[in-house]
N, C-alpha and C positions, 0 to 999 in steps of 0.2 A: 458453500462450495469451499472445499480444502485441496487447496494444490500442494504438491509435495515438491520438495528442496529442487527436482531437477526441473518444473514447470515454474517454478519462481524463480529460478536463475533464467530460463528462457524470459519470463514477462516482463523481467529487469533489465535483459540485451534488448529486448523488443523497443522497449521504452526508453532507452538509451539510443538506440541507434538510429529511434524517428528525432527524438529530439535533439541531438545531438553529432547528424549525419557525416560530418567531415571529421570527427576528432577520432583520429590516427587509433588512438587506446579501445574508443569502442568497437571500431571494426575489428581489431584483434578479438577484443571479450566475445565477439557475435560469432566471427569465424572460429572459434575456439568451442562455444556452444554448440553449433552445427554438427561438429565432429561427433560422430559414431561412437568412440571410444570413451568420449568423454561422461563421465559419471559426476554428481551430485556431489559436493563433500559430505559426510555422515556426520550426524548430528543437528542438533536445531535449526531451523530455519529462520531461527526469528531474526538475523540481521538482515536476510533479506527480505525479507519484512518490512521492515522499520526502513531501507532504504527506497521500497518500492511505495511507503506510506509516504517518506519522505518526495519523492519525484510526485505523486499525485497533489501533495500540498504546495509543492511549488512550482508547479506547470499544468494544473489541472485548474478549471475543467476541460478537458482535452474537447475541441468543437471544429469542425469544418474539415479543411484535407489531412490534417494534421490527425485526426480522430481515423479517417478513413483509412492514412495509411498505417496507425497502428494495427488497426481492428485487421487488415489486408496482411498486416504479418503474423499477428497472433495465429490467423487461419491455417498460412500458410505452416507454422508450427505444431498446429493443434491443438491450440489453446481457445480457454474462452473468449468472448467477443467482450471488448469495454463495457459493454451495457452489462452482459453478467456479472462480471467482477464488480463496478461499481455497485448495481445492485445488493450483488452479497456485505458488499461494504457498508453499504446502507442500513440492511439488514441486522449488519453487527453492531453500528452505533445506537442503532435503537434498543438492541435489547439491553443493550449497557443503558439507555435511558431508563429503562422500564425496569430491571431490577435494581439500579441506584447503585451502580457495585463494577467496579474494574476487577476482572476474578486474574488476569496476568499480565507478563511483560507485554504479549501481542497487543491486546488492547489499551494499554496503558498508552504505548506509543502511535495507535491509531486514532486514540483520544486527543493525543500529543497534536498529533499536525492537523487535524480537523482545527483544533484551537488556535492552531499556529498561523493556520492558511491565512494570506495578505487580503484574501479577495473570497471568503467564506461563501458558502454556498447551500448554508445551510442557515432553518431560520433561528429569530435572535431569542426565544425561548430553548429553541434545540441545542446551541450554544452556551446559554446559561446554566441547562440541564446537565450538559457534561460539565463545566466549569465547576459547577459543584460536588461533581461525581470527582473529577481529579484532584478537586481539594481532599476530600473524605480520603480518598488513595494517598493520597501524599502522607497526609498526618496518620493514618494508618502503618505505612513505612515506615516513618520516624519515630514511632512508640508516641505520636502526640494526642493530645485527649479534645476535645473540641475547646 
């Protein structure tokens, strides 16, 4: 599942505004989303990427009202429900396990916070698996040789 720049800005007010419901700034970002006129910035989307990678590593796994009322607003935007996105998410770290191989930045950094997560949710071969996936990536970057 590939959302484009103006659906990932939505899934980031979304996710900001459950978890975060009184801070002044995200109501603006959300009411600002909303707006009709409002368009996507052009170009890459990978910072919001990496920032909606980063909000799932550090508040996820989203469980109970908390889950419901995201999923209640994604809907009401017209976005996927948690359970597909994670899924897709799922989806992607596996195949990064199975061909041994971070092929970009997007995955590099959803490799990043899976690893980084306080309260990991994934099991401890699957972890090791990437752990050694982002090693090979790292020294790849760096011109290093094993």
């Amino acid at each position: 599942m590939k959302l484009d720049a103006k659906q990932l800005a939505n899934l980031y007010c979304t996710l900001m505004h459950v978890l975060f419901p009184d801070d002044p700034g995200v109501k603006d970002m959300l009411a600002k989303a909303d707006h009709p006129e409002v368009r996507a910035r052009p170009g890459p989307a990978s910072g919001l990427r990496d920032a909606i990678n980063d909000l799932f590593a550090m508040h996820g796994p989203f469980i109970g009202r908390e889950r419901e009322l995201i999923d209640e607003e994604l809907a009401r935007r017209g976005l996927p429900s948690l359970h597909i996105i994670e899924a897709s998410r799922t989806k992607q770290y596996r195949g990064i396990i199975k061909r041994r191989k971070i092929r970009n930045e997007d995955e590099f950094y959803l490799v990043k916070g899976l690893l980084d997560d306080q309260d990991p949710i994934l099991e401890e071969s699957e972890l090791t698996a990437l752990a050694e996936v982002m090693d090979a990536y790292l020294r790849e970057q760096t011109g290093q040789e094993n």
